[in-house]
N, C-alpha and C positions, 0 to 999 in steps of 0.2 A: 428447637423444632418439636412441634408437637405429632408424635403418629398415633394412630387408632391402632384398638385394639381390636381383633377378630371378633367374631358373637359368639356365643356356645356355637349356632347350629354348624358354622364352618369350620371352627376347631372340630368336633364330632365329623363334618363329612372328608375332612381332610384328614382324620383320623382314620378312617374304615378304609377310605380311598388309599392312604399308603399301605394299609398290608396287601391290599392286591400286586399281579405283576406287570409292568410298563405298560405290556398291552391288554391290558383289563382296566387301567384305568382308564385309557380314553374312552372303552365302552360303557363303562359304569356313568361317565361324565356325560355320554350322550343319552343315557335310558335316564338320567336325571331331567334332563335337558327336554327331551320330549316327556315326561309326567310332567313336567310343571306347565307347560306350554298346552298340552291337555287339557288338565286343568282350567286351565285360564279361557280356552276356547268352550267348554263347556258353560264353564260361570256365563259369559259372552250370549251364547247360543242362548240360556236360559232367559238372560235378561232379556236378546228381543222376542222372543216367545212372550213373554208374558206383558211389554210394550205394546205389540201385536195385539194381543189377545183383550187388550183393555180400549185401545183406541176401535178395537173395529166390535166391543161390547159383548165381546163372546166371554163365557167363563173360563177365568184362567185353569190353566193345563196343572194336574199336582205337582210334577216335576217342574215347573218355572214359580211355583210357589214361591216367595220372596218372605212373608210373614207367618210365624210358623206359630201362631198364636201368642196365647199368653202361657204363662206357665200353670194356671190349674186346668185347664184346655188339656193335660195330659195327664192329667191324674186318673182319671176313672173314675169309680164309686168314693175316690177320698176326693172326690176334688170340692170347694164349698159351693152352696146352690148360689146360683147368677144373683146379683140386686136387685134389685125392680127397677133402679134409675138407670142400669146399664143401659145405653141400647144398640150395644153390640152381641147382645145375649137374645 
């Protein structure tokens, strides 16, 4: 019989979560539980925001920003000058 092996992250949260006391870990398990679920409704909210915003030709919102550029887009004064054949520049 073959069993799986835990991942690091649940050995780690299973770790922290046993030095607490009985009744600390069921809260610790639901403040987990509601940040990820958070999370996940944000991501959600963003994506149709920026659906929204594209079907009905408005400019997207920064915070539903999806493509966050290219990477010399954050460089500054290092970053190298645009191609001429870009024409995304």
């Amino acid at each position: 019989m073959y069993v799986t092996q835990a991942s690091w992250k649940s050995e780690i949260f299973q770790s922290v979560v046993g030095f607490l006391p009985d009744w600390a870990q069921g809260a610790a398990l639901g403040v987990f539980v509601l940040a990820v679920l958070t999370a996940w409704a944000l991501k959600l909210k963003r994506k149709f925001t920026y659906h929204r915003a594209v079907r009905a030709g408005r400019p997207v919102p920064e915070s539903a920003r999806y493509a966050q550029g290219r990477g010399a887009d954050h460089l500054g004064s290092y970053a190298p000058p645009p191609r001429q054949d870009d024409p995304t520049a």
